[in-house]
C-alpha positions in Angstrom: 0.0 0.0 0.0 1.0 3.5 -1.0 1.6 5.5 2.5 1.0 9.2 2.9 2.0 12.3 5.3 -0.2 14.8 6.0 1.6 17.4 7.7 0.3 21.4 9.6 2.4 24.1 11.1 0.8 25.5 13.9 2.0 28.6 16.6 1.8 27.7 20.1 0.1 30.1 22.1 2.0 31.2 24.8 5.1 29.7 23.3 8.0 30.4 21.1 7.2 26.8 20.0 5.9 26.0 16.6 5.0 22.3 16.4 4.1 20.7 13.0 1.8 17.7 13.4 2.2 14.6 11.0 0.7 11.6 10.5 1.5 9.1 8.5 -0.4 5.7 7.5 -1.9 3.5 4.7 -3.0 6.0 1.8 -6.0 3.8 1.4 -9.2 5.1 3.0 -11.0 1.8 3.8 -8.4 0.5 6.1 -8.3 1.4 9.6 -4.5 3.1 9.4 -1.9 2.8 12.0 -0.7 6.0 12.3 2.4 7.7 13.6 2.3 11.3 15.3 5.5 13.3 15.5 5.3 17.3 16.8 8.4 19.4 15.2 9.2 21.8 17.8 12.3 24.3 18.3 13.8 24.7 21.8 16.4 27.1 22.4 19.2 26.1 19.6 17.3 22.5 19.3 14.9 21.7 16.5 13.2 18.6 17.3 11.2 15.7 16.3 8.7 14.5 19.7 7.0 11.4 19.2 4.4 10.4 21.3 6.5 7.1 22.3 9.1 9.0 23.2 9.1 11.3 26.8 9.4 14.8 26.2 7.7 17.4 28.4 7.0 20.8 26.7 6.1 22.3 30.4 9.9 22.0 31.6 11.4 24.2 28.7 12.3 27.0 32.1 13.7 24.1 33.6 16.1 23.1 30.9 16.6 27.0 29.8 18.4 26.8 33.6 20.2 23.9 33.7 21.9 24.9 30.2 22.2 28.5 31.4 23.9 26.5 34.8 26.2 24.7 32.8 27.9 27.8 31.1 28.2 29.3 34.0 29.8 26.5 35.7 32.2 26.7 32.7 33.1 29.7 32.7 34.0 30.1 36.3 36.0 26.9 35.9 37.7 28.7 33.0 37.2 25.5 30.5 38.4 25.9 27.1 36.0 26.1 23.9 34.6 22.4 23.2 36.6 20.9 26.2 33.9 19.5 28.5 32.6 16.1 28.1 28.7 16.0 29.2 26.7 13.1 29.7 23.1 13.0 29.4 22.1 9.4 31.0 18.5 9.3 30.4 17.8 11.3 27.1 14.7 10.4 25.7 14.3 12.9 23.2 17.9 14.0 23.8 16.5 17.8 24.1 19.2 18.7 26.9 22.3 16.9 25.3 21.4 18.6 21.9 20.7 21.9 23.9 23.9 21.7 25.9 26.4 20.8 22.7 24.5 23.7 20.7 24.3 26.3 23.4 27.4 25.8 25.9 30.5 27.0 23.9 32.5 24.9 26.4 30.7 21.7 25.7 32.6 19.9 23.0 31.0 16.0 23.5 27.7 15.5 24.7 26.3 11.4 24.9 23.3 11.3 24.6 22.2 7.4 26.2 18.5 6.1 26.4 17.4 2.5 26.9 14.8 2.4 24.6 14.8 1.9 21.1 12.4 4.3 20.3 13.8 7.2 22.1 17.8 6.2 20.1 15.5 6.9 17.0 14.5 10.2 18.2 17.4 11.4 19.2 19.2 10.2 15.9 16.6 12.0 14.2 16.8 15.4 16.3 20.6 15.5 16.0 20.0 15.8 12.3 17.5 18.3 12.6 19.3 20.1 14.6 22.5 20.3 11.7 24.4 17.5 12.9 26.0 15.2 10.2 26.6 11.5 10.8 30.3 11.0 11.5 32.1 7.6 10.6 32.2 6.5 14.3 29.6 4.4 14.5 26.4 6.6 16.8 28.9 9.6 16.2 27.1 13.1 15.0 29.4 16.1 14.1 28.3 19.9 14.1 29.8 22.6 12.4 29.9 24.8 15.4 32.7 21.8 16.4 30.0 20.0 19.1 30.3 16.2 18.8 27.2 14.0 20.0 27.2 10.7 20.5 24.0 8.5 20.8 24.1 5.7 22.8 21.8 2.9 23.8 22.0 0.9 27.4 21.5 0.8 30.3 22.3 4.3 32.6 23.8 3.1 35.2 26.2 0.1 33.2 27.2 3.1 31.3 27.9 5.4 33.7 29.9 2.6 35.9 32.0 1.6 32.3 33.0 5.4 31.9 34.9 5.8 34.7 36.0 9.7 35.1 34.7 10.7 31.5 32.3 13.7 32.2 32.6 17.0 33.4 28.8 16.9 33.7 26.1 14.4 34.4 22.3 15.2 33.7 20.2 12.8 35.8 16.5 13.4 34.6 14.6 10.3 34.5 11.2 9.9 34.9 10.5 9.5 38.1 13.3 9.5 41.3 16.9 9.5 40.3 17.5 8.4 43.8 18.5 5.1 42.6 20.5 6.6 40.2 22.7 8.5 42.5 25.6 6.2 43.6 26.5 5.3 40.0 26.6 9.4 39.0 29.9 9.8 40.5 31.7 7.0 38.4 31.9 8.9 34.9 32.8 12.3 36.7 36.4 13.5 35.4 37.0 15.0 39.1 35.9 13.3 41.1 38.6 10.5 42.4 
């Protein structure tokens, strides 16, 4: 069966946000389709594709305007070089924050990008490119040409943060629900801690 897109661009009130809603299924009418709905929204220096399979929470946009606007603080008083910091975001979903962090921290040179789920690797695959990153050769490796390097990675949080012993400058915990369980594996990957 043919398949077809159907695609709108809509403002969101309120909101800097323009989402695009498109659904895609059988092109024939007399089949029940199965359809797939993705929003294209812009965050800060993100452009993004959110799936409804894959977590993303429009209402903590302030919350991640901070925590990027905490993490170029935290480089500049720590006086790290352009593209030297190493940031790991352990449960990405959508990846928003990684991308957000690479695009909008000058300091920030590789941000990973790691999500259990298969769905959520597709997304952030997809959102790297829309945001202008170009598949490197390293396997799960995107490039910018603002120099950011992403990497997208699929696991396990913890088992990943426990393998990359003193490898980030930075680790973003936001899972949904408590990180609490998440805590004593955090300080493995951290560069300074010893």
């Amino acid at each position: 069966a043919r398949k077809c897109a159907i695609s709108t661009i809509q403002e969101v009130p309120g909101s800097r946000s323009r989402l695009r809603d498109t659904v895609q299924g059988p092109a024939r009418l007399s089949a029940q389709p199965k359809t797939t709905i993705a929003q294209e929204a812009q965050e800060g220096a993100a452009n993004l594709s959110v799936r409804a399979s894959v977590f993303f929470n429009e209402k903590q946009r302030l919350q991640r305007d901070l925590t990027a606007l905490a993490l170029a603080v935290y480089a500049e008083t720590t006086g790290a070089p352009p593209r030297s910091l190493a940031v790991l975001d352990a449960r990405a979903a959508s990846g928003v924050r990684g991308l957000r962090y690479a695009l909008e921290v000058p300091a920030v040179g590789t941000a990973v990008l790691n999500d259990a789920s298969d769905e959520a690797a597709a997304a952030m695959r997809e959102n790297a490119r829309l945001s202008g990153f170009a598949a490197a050769r390293e396997r799960g490796s995107y490039l910018h040409a603002g120099g950011a390097r992403l990497e997208v990675s699929q696991g396990d949080a913890v088992a990943l943060m426990r393998a990359r012993r003193r490898h980030f400058d930075a680790v973003d915990l936001d899972p949904y629900g408590s990180v609490s369980h998440h805590h004593p594996s955090a300080a493995h990957p951290l560069a300074a801690v010893s």
